[in-house]
C-alpha positions as CSV (number, residue, x, y, z in Angstrom):
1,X,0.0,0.0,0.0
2,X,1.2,3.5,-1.0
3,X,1.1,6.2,1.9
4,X,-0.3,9.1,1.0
5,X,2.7,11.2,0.0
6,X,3.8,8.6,-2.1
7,X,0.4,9.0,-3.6
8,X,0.4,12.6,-4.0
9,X,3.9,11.8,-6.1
10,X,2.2,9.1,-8.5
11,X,-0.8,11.4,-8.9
12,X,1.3,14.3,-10.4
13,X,3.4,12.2,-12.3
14,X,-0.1,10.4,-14.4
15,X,-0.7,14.4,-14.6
16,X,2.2,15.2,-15.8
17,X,2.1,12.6,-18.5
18,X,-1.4,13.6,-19.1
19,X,-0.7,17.1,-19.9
20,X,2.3,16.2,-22.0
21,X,0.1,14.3,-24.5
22,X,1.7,10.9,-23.4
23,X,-2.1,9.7,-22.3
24,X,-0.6,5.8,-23.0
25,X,1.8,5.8,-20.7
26,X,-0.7,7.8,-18.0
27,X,-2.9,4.9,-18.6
28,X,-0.5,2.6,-18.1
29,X,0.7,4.1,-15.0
30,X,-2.8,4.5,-13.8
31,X,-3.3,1.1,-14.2
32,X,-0.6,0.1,-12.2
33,X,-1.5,2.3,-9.1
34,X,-5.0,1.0,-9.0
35,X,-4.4,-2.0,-7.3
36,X,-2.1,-0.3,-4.3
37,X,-5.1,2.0,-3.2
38,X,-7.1,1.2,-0.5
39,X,-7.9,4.8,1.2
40,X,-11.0,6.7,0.7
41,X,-8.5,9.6,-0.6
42,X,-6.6,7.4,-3.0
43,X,-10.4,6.6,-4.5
44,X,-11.2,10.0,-5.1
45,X,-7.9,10.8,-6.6
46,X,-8.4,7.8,-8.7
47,X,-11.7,8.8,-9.6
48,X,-10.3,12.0,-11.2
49,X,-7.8,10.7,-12.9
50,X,-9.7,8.2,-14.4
51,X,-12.5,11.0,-15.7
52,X,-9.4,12.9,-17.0
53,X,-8.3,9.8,-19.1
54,X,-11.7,9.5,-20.4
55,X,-12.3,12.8,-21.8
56,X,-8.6,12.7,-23.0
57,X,-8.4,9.4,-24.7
58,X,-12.0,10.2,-25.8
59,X,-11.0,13.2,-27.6
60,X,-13.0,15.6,-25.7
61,X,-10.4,17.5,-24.1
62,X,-12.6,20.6,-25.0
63,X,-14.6,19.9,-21.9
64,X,-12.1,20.3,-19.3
65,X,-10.6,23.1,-21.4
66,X,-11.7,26.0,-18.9
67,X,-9.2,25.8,-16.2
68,X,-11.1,28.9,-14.4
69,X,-14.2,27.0,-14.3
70,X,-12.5,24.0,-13.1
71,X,-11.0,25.9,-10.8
72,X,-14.0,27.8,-9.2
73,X,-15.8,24.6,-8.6
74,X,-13.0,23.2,-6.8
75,X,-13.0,26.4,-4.7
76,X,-16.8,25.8,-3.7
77,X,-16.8,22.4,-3.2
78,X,-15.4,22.6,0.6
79,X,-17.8,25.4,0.6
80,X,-20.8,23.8,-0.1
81,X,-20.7,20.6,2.3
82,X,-19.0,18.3,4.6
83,X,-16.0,17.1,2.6
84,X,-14.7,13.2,3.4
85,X,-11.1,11.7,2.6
86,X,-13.0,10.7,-1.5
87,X,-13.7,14.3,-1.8
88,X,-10.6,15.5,-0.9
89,X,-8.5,13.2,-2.9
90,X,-10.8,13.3,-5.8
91,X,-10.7,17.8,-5.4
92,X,-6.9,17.7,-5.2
93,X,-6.5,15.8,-8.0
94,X,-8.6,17.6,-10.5
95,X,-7.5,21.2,-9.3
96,X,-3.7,19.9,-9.9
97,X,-5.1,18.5,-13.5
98,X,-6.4,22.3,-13.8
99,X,-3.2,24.0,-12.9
100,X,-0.7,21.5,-15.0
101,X,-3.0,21.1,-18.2
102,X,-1.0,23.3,-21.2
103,X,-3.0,26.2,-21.9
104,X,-5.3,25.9,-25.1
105,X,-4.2,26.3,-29.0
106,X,-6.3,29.3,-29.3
107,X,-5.2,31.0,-26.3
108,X,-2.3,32.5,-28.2
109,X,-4.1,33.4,-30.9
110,X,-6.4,35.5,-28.8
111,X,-3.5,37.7,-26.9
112,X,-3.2,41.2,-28.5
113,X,-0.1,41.9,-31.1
């Protein structure tokens, strides 16, 4: 079983190979992690990682595209009720996803000259 810092570490990593387009080896990595977690947090975290695969490897990246709603909604979730260990793990997860994920193609486009 993985303490939770070691967690934290393999969490960011699958991110990290997320946002660099390498969503096979994330997957891969994913599906080696799955069997070491046994927390209520490491749930949650896997829970969001898994959605982010989806919508990656789906080709629907467009709807996790707005980091600032992403990120708002992971402000008001503590907010808005009694959060457990799945919550938690499953909220820290998906705001890191929202902080590492490279900004979009059109982003650029849309700064002034």
């Amino acid at each position: 079983m993985l303490s939770t810092s070691q967690l934290r570490e393999e969490v960011e990593a699958i991110v990290g190979l997320v946002a660099a387009g390498k969503t096979e080896d994330a997957r891969q990595r994913f599906n080696h992690l799955v069997p070491d977690i046994s927390s209520e947090y490491g749930r949650g975290a896997l829970l969001a990682l898994n959605g982010i695969l989806n919508v990656i490897e789906n080709k629907s990246t467009d709807r996790m595209a707005d980091t600032e709603k992403i990120l708002r909604a992971a402000e008001r979730i503590p907010k808005s009720h009694t959060m457990d260990d799945m919550d938690r793990g499953y909220l820290q997860t998906i705001t890191k996803w929202a902080k590492t994920k490279p900004a979009p193609k059109d982003a650029a486009s849309a700064l002034p000259a």
